[in-house]
C-alpha positions as CSV (number, residue, x, y, z in Angstrom):
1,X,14.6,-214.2,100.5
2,X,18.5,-213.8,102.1
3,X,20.6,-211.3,101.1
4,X,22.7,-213.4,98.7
5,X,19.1,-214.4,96.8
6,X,18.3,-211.1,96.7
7,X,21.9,-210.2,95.3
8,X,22.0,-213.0,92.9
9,X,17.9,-212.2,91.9
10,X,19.5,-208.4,90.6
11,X,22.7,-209.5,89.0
12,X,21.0,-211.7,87.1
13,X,18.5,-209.0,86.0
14,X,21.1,-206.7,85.4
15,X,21.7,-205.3,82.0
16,X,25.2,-203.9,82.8
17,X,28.2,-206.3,82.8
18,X,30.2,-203.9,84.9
19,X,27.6,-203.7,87.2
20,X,27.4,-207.5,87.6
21,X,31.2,-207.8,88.0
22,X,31.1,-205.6,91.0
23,X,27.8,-207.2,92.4
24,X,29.7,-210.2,92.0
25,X,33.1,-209.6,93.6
26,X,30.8,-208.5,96.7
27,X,29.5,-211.5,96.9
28,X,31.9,-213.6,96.5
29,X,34.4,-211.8,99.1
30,X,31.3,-211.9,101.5
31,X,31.0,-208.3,101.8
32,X,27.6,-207.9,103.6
33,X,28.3,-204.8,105.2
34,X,28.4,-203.1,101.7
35,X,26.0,-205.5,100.0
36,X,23.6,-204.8,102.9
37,X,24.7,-201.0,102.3
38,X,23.4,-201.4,98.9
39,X,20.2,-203.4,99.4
40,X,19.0,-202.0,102.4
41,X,16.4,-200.3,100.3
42,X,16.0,-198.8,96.9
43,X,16.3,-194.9,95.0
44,X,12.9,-193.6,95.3
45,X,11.3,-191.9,92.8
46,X,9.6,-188.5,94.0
47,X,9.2,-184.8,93.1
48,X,12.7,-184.4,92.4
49,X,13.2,-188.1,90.5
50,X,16.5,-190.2,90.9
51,X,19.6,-188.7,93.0
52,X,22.3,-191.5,94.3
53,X,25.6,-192.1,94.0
54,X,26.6,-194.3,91.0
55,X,26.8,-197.4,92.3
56,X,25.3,-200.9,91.7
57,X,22.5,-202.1,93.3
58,X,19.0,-201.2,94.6
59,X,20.4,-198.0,96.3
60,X,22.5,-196.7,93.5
61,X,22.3,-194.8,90.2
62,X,23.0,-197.4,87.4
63,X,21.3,-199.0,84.7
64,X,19.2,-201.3,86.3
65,X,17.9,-198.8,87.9
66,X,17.4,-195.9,85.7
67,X,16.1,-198.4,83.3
68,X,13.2,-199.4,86.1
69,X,12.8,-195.9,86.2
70,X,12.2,-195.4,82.4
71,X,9.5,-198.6,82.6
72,X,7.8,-197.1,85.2
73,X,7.5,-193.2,83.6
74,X,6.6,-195.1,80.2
75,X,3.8,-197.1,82.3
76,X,2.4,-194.2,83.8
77,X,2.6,-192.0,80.1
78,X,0.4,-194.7,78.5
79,X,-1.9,-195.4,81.7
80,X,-2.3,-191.5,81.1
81,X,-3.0,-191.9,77.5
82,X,-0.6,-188.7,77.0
83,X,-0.4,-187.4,73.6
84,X,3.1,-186.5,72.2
85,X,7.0,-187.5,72.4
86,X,9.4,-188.1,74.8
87,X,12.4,-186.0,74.7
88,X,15.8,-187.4,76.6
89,X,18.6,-185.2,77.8
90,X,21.8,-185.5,79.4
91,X,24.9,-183.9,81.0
92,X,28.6,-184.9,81.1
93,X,28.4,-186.7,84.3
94,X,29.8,-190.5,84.5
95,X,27.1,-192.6,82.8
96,X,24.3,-189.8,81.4
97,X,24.9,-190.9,78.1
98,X,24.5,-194.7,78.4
99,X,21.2,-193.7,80.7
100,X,19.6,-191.7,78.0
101,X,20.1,-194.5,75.7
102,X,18.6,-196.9,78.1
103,X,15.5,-194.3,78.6
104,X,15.2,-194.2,74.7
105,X,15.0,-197.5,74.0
106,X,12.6,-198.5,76.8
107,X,10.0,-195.6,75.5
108,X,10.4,-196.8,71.9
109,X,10.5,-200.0,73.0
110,X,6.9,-199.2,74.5
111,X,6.0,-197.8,71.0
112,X,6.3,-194.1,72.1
113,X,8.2,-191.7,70.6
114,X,11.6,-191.3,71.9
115,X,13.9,-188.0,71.2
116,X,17.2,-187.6,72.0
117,X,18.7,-184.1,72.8
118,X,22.1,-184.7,70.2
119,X,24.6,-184.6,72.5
120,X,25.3,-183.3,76.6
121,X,23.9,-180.4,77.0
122,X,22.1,-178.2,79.8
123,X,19.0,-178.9,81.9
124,X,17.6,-175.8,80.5
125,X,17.4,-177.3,76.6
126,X,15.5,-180.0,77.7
127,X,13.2,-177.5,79.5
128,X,12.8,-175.9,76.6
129,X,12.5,-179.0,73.9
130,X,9.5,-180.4,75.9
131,X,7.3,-176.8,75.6
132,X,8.8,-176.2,72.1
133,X,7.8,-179.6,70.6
134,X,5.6,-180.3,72.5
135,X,6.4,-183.7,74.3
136,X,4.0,-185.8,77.2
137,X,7.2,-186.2,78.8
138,X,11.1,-185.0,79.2
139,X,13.9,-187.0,80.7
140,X,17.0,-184.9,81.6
141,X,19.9,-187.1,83.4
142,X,22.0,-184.8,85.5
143,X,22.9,-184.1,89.3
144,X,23.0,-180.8,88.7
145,X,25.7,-179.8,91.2
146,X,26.2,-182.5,93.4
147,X,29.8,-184.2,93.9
148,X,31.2,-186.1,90.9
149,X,30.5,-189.5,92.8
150,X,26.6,-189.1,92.1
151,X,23.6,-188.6,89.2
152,X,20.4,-188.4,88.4
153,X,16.8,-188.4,86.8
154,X,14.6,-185.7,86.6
155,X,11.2,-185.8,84.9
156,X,9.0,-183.0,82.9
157,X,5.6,-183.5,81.9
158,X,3.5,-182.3,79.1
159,X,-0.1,-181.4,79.1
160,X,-2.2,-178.2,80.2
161,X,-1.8,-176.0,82.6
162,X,0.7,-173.8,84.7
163,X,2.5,-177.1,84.7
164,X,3.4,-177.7,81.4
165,X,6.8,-178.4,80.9
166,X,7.7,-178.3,84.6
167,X,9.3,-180.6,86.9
168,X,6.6,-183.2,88.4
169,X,4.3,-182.5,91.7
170,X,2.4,-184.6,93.3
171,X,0.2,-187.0,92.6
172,X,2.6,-187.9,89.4
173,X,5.8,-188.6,91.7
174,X,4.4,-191.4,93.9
175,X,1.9,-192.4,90.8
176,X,5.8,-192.8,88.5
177,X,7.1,-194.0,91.8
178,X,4.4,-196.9,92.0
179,X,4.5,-197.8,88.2
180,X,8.4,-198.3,88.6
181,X,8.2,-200.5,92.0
182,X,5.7,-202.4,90.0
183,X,8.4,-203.5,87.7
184,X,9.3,-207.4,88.7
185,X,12.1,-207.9,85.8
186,X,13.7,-205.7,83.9
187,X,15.1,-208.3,81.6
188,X,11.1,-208.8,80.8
189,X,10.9,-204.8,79.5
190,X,11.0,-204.5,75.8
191,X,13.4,-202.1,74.1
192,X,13.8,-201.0,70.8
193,X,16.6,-199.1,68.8
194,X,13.7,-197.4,66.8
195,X,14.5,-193.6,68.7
196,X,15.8,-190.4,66.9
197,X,18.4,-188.0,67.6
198,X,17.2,-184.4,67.9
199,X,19.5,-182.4,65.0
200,X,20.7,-179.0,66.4
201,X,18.0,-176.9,65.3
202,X,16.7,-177.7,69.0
203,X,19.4,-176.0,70.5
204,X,19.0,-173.3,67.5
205,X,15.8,-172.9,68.6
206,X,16.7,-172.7,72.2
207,X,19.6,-170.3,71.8
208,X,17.2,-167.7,69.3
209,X,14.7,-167.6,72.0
210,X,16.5,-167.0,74.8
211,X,18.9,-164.6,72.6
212,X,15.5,-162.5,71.6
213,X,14.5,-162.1,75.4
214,X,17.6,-159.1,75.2
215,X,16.6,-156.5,73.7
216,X,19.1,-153.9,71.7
217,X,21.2,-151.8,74.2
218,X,24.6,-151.3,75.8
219,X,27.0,-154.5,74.8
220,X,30.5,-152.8,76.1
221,X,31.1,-155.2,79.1
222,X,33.8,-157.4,80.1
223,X,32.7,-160.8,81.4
224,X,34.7,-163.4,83.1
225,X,33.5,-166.5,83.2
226,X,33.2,-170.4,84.5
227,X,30.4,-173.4,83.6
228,X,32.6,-175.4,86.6
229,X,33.8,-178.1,83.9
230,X,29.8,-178.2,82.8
231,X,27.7,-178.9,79.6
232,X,26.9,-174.6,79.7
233,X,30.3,-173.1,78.4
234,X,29.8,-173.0,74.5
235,X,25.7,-172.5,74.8
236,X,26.6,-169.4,76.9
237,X,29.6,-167.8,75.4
238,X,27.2,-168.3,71.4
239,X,24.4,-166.8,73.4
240,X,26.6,-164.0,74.7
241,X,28.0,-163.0,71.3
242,X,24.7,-164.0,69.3
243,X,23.4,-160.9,71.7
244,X,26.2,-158.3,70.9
245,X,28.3,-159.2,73.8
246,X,32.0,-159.4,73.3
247,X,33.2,-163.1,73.9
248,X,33.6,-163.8,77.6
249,X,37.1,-164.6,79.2
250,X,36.6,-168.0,80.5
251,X,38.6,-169.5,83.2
252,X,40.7,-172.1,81.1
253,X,40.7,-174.7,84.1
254,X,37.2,-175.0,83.6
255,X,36.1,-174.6,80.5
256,X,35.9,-178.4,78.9
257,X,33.1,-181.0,80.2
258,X,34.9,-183.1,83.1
259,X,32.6,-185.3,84.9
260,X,35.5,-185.5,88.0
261,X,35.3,-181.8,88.6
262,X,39.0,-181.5,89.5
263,X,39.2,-178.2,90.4
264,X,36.6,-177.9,92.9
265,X,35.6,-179.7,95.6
266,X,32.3,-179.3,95.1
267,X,30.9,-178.0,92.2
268,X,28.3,-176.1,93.4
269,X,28.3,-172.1,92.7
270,X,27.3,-171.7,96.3
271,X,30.1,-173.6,98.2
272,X,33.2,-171.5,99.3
273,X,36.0,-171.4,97.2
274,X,34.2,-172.6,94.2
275,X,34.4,-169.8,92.8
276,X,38.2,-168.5,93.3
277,X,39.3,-169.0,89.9
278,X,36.3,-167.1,88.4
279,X,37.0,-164.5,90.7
280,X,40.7,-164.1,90.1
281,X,40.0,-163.9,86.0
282,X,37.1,-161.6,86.9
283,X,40.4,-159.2,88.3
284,X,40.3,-158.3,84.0
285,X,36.3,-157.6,84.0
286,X,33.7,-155.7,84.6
287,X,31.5,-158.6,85.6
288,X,31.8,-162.5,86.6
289,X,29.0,-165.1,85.4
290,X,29.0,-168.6,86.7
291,X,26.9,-171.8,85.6
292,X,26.4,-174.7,87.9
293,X,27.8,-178.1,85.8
294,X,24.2,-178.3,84.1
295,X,23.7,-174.6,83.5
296,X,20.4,-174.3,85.1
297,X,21.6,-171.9,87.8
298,X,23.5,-168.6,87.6
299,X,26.3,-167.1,89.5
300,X,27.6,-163.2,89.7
301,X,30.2,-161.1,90.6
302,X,31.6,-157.8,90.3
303,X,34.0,-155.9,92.1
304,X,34.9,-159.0,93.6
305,X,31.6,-159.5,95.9
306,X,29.6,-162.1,95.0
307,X,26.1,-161.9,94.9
308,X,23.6,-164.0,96.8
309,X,20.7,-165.6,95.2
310,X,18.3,-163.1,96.8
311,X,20.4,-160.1,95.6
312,X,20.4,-161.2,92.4
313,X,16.5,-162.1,92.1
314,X,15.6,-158.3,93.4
315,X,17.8,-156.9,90.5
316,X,16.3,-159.1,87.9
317,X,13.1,-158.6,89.0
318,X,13.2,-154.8,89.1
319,X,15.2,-154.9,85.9
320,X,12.4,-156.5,84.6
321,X,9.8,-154.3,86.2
322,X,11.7,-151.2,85.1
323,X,11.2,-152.5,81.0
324,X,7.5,-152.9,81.6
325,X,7.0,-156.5,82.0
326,X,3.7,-156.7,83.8
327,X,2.7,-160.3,85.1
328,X,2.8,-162.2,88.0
329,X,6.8,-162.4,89.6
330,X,7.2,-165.0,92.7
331,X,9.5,-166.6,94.7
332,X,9.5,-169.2,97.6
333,X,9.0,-169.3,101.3
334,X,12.7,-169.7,102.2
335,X,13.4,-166.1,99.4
336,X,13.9,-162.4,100.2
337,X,10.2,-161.0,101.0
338,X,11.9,-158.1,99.0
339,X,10.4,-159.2,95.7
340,X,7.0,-158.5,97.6
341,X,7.5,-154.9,98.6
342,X,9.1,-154.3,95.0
343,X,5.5,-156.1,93.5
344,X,3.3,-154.3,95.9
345,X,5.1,-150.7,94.8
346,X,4.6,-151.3,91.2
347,X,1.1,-152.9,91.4
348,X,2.0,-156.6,90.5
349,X,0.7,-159.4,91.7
350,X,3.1,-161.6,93.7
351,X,3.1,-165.1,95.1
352,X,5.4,-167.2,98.0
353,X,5.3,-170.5,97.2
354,X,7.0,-173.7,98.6
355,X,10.5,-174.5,98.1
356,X,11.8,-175.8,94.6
357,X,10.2,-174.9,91.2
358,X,8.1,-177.3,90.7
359,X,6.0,-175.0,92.7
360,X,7.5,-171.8,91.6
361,X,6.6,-171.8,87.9
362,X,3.2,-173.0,88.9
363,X,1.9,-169.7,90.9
364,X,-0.1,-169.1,88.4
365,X,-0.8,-168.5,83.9
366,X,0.3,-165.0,84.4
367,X,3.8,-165.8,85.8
368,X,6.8,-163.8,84.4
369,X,9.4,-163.9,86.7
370,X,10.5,-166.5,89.5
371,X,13.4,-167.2,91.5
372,X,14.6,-169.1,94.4
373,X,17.6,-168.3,96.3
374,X,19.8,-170.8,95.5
375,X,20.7,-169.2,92.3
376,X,18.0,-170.3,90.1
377,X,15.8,-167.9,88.3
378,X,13.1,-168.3,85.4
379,X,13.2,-165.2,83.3
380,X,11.0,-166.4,80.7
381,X,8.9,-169.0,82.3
382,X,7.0,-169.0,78.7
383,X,10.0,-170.3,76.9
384,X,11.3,-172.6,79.9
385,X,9.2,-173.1,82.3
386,X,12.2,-174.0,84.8
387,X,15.1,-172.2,86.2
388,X,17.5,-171.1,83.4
389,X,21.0,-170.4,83.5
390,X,21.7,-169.3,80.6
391,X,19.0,-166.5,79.9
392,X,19.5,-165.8,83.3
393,X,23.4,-164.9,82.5
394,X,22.1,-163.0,79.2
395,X,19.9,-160.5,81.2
396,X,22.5,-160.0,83.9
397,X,24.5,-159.0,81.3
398,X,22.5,-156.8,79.9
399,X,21.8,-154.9,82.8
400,X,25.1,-154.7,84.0
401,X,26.1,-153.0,80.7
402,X,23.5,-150.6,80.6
403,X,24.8,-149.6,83.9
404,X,28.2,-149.0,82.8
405,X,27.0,-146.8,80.0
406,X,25.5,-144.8,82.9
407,X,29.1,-145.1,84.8
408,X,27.4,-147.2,87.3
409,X,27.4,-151.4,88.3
410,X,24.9,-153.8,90.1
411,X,26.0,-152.6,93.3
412,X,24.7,-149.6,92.8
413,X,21.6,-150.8,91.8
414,X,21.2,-152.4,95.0
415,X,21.7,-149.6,97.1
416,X,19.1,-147.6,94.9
417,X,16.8,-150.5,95.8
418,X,17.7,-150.6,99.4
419,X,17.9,-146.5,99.8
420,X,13.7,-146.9,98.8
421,X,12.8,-150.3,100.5
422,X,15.4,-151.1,103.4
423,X,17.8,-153.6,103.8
424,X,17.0,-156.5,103.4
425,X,19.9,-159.6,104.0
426,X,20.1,-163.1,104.2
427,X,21.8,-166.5,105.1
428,X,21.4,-170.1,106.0
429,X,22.4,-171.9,108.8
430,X,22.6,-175.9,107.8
431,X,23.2,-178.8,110.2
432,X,24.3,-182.1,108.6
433,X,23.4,-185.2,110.2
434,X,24.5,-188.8,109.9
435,X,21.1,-190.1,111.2
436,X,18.3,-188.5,109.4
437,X,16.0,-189.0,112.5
438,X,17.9,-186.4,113.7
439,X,16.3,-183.9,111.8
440,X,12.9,-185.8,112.4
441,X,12.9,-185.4,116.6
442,X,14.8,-181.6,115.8
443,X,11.4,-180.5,113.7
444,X,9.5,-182.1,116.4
445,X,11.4,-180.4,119.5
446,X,10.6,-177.0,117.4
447,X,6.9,-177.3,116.7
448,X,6.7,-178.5,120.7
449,X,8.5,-175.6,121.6
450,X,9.4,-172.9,119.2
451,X,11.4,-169.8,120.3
452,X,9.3,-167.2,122.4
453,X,12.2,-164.2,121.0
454,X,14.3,-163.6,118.1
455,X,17.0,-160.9,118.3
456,X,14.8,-159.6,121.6
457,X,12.0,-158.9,119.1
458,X,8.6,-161.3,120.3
459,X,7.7,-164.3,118.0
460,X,4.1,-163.3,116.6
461,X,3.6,-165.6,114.3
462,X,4.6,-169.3,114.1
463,X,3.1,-171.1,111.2
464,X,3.5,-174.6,110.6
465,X,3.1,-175.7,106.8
466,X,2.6,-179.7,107.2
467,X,1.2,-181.5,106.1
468,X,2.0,-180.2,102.7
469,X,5.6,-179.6,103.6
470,X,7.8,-180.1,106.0
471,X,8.4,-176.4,107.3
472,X,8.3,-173.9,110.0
473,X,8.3,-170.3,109.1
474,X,8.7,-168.1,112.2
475,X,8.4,-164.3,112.1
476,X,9.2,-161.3,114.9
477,X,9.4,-157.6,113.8
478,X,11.9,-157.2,110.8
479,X,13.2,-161.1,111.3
480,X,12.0,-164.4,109.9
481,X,13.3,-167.7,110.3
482,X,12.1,-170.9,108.3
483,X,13.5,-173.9,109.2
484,X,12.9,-177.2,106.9
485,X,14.8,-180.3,106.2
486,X,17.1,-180.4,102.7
487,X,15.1,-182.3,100.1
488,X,18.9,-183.4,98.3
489,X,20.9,-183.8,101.5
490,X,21.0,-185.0,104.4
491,X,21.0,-181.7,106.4
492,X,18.2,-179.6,108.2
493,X,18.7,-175.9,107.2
494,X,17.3,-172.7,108.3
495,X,16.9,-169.7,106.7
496,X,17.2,-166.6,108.1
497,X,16.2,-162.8,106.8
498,X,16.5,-159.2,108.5
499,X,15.3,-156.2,107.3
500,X,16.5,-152.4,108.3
501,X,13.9,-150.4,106.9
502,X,16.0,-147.1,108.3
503,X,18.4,-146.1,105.1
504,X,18.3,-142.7,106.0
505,X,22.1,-143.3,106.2
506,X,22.9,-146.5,104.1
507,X,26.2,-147.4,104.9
508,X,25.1,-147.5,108.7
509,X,22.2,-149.3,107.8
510,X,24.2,-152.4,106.0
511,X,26.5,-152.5,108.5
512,X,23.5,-153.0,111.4
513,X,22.3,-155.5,109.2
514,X,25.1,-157.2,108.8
515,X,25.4,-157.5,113.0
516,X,22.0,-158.5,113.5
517,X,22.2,-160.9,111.0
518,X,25.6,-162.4,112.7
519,X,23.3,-162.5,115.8
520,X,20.9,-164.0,114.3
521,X,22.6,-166.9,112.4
522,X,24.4,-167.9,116.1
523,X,20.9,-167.9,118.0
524,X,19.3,-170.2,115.3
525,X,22.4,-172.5,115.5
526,X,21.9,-172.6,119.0
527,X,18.5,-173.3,118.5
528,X,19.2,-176.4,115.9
529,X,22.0,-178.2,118.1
């Protein structure tokens, strides 16, 4: 079939007049570079579900698509003979809405059960709703924190296990992705308007949970802070003052839903500058919080430093450990190894698993604690068995109040942490490509040949994680590299940890750690080019 059949096949298949129109103009200007552009292939469905740009076509997030996408999860739930609803979410972005509707109509249209969260709210609700109901499925639409120009479609499933209510693993991705490419018209799909909106006793539900996770203490704290024109600003400022908290200061610019992000370039906690206006309010506090736009990651600050992921992992995690909460705490490959020597102190178990968490939340049925350390952290794993913003935010909190009853702040606690265990610091060092087999022949050129030295310390162990994933973890005395490909973007990233276990002088300590880890970041960069 030529690329106009193909184009005319999907416009006339397609349930969105806009979509058409668009489709349309392409073809009829003879655009093939962007038709092509858009046809070239299609979204695949995998572990993470749909991420694209919203565009029409084949390769962008739209209707036609996401609706696909619905048939295919709804094919698979039946082939599975799952028991239970299916519970819809969405954010603020451009087109959530309209794409949970779709989703809701296809499952009911199936003659499932189809529950729709009542209005945008955060990943993290949806987490919860599928646990709390208990569902065969959850749909949440969001990109999370990519740029305003994209969406997309994650997938929870129901049933036993260390799994349930967490993001899919394989074999469900590529058994969803096979059920969707199965799909020859979408036109032939049947819907139904015979789906239910969730009241807000879900989100009740949701916020007494997570609000009961803090227990009575300290509550004289100042708090700055952002949900980066998100769906997390009024869940977190109720839960903060449902807890005894004092009503945060929130940065005005950012406060209401905006699916354009106009403030930020990128509206991603983690990105430069994304931050500065949280930090400049935080001027008036004791603390600054931050959500990502669909409040499943958490952001902090005091004394104007911002905390990396990793930092902010160890002090949950010891907080945590410090109340008594025995249990199984992990994090990833790619983490701090920090959260192992804390573990191995206290006699908990403690497990590494691969990136994302998918993988995290399933390390085991005794889990209690998991992070990753791009800002995401699962402090009730029972109650959401994802990463959580928002009760993330509540505990930071609390133990940054408790501190300052004891005249002392987070910082502090770190140093306590370090003056027992060493320094322990991080970074990343990311390459973008425009040719993704670029990173392909870079992996390659590193398992032919991996480094023999880092920082004049002798490589001694190399391990090489495929086929399960794409990764190389690469470890010398007090160093570690692991270098892997981005599963969101196209970029190959590498990240790097050194340790000073010498704190006999801390202040002396940091500061070598801080050097080596300078050194460190430009040998690996020269390693990746």
């Amino acid at each position: 079939m030529t690329l106009p059949d193909r184009v005319a096949a999907w416009i006339a298949d397609d349930p969105d007049p806009a979509a058409r129109n668009e489709l349309q103009r392409l073809l009829d200007a003879g655009d093939n570079a962007a038709l092509t552009e858009r046809f070239a292939d299609r979204l695949h469905f995998g572990t993470a579900g749909l991420r694209g740009p919203l565009r029409a076509g084949p390769l962008g997030m739209n209707r036609a698509v996401v609706g696909r996408a619905a048939a295919g999860l709804t094919a698979y739930l039946l082939a599975q003979q799952a028991n239970g609803p299916v519970v819809i979410g969405y954010d603020a972005r451009h087109g959530s809405a309209q794409f949970a509707r779709d989703t809701a109509e296809i499952v009911a249209g199936a003659g499932l059960q189809a529950l729709v969260l009542p209005r945008a709210l955060p990943t993290p609700v949806l987490a919860f709703a599928v646990r709390s109901l208990p569902a065969a499925a959850g749909v949440m639409v969001t990109a999370s924190h990519n740029p305003p120009r994209d969406n997309g479609y994650k997938v929870y499933l129901g049933g036993p296990g260390s799994g349930f209510g967490a993001q899919i693993v394989p074999p469900a991705d590529a058994e969803i992705e096979a059920a969707i490419a199965a799909v020859e018209r979408l036109s032939d799909i049947p819907r139904s308007t015979a789906w239910t909106w969730l009241g807000e006793d879900i989100v009740e539900s949701y916020l007494d949970t997570v609000c009961g996770l803090v227990p009575a203490g300290p509550r004289d704290i100042r708090i700055a802070y952002t949900p980066l024109h998100g769906v997390g600003g009024a869940l977190l400022t109720d839960a903060l003052v449902r807890s005894g908290f004092p009503a945060p200061l929130v940065v005005s610019e950012q406060a209401a839903p905006d699916p354009d992000f106009p403030t930020v370039a990128f509206p991603n906690p983690e990105e430069p500058g994304t931050l500065d206006l949280a930090l400049a309010l935080g001027a008036q506090a004791d603390l600054v919080i931050a959500n990502d736009p669909d409040a499943d990651r958490c952001a902090a600050a005091c004394d104007g430093r911002l905390f990396t992921g990793d930092e902010l992992g160890v002090l949950l995690a010891d907080h945590l450990m410090r109340r008594g909460l025995r249990g199984r705490y992990a994090t990833t490959i790619v983490s701090s190894s920090l959260l192992g020597a804390l573990g191995a102190e206290r006699g908990l178990p403690y497990s590494e698993t691969l990136t994302g968490f998918k993988w995290i939340v399933r390390a085991g049925e005794d889990l209690v604690f998991g992070y990753e350390e791009a800002l995401g952290y699962a402090v009730a794993p029972s109650v959401v068995r994802d990463k959580d913003g928002i009760s993330a935010a509540l505990l930071i909190a609390e133990l940054a109040a408790s501190l300052k009853s004891e005249g002392r702040t987070l910082l502090d606690r770190l140093d306590e942490i370090a003056a027992t265990h060493g320094v322990y610091v991080t970074a990343q060092v990311s390459l973008r490509v425009e040719e993704l087999s670029v990173i392909s022949r870079l992996m390659a050129d590193l398992r032919a040949a991996p480094p023999h030295e880092l920082l004049g310390e002798t490589v001694s162990t190399v391990d090489d994680l495929a086929p399960d994933a794409d990764v190389i973890r690469l470890v010398a005395k007090n160093v570690r590299v692991v270098v892997r490909p981005s599963g969101t973007e196209p970029k190959l990233k590498a990240y790097l940890q050194v340790v000073v276990p010498d704190t006999a002088d801390l202040a002396a300590a940091r500061a070598l750690a801080a050097q080596r880890l300078d050194q460190l970041r430009d040998e690996v960069s020269a390693l990746l080019h």
